[in-house]
N, C-alpha and C positions, 0 to 999 in steps of 0.2 A: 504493500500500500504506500510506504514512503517516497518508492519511486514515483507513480503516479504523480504522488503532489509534487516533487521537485520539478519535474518534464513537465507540469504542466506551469510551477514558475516559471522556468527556463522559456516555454513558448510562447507568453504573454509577457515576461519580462516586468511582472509584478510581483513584489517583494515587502514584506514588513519596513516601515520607518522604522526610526530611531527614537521618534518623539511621540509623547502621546500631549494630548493640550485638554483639562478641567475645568471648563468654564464654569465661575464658580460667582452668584450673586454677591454683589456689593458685600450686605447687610454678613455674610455667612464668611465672606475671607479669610478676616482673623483668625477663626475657631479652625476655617480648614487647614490651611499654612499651620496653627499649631496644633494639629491632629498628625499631620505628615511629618512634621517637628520634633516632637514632645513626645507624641504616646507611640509613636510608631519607630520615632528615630530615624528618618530616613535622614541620609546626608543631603543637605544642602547645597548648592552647586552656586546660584546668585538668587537675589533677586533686591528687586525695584518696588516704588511704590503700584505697578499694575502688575507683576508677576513674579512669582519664586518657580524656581526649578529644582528639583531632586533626583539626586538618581534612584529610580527603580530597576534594579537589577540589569540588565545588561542596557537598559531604555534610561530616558529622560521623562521626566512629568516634570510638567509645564502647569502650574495654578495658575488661571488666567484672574483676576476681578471685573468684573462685568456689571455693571449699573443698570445696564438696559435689560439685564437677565432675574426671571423672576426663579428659577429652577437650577441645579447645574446641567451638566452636558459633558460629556468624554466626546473628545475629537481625535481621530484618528491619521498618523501619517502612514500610505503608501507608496513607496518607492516603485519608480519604474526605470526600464531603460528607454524609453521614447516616449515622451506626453504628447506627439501626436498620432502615433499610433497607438497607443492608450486612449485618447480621446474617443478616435474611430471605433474603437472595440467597446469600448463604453458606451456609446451613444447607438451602437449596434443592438445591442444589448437594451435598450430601451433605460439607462440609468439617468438618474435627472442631476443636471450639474446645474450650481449653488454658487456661482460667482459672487455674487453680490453679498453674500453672508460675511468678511471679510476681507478688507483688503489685502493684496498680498506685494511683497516690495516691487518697485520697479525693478524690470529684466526677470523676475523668476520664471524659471522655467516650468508650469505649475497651474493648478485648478482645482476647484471647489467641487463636491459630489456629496448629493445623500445615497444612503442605502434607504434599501424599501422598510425600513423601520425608523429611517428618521436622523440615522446618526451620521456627523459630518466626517469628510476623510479628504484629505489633502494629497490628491494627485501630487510628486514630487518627482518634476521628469530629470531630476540631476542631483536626486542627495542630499538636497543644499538647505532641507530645512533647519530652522536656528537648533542651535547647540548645547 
């Protein structure tokens, strides 16, 4: 069975990110940042007044604080080796991309996607998401 799943990354050239992103209401930061902190331990990497990072195991989580968010959200990064034939194959596939949900820096190689349940995942056609 493990074959199967490699050959079929290999063939779509989709791959796990590196980053996961918790959008996390205003009002609830604090308590989250010191849940990940404090009762969990996880090491610290940076963070700013809009996000802390931690490593989680061989990944990064990214707290995001989010004002405009009434709920949190787990956002997910996907790596690829081509975001335009990733697009194609996406949009083959009938999946609905979410640009507008975030901006993303200028020049990224990169785009917005929900899954059919809602969760966001960040097309990453070069790696290059933050660190």
């Amino acid at each position: 069975m493990p074959e199967a799943h490699e050959q079929r990354d290999h063939e779509t050239g989709f791959k796990a990110g590196p980053n996961l992103a918790m959008k996390v209401p205003a009002p609830l930061y604090a308590q989250t940042v010191a849940f990940y902190r404090d009762v969990l331990a996880l090491r610290e990497l940076n963070s700013d007044d809009e996000t802390t990072a931690f490593a989680f195991g061989s990944m990064t989580l990214h707290l995001d604080c989010c004002p405009q968010m009434s709920q949190a959200e787990l956002w997910l990064q996907v790596a690829c080796d081509d975001s335009r034939a990733a697009a194609e194959r996406l949009d083959g596939a009938g999946v609905r991309r979410c640009d507008g949900i975030e901006a993303l820096p200028e020049g990224f190689d990169g785009f917005w996607i929900s899954n059919p349940a809602g969760i966001i995942h960040l097309i990453d056609g070069a790696g290059q998401g933050r660190q």
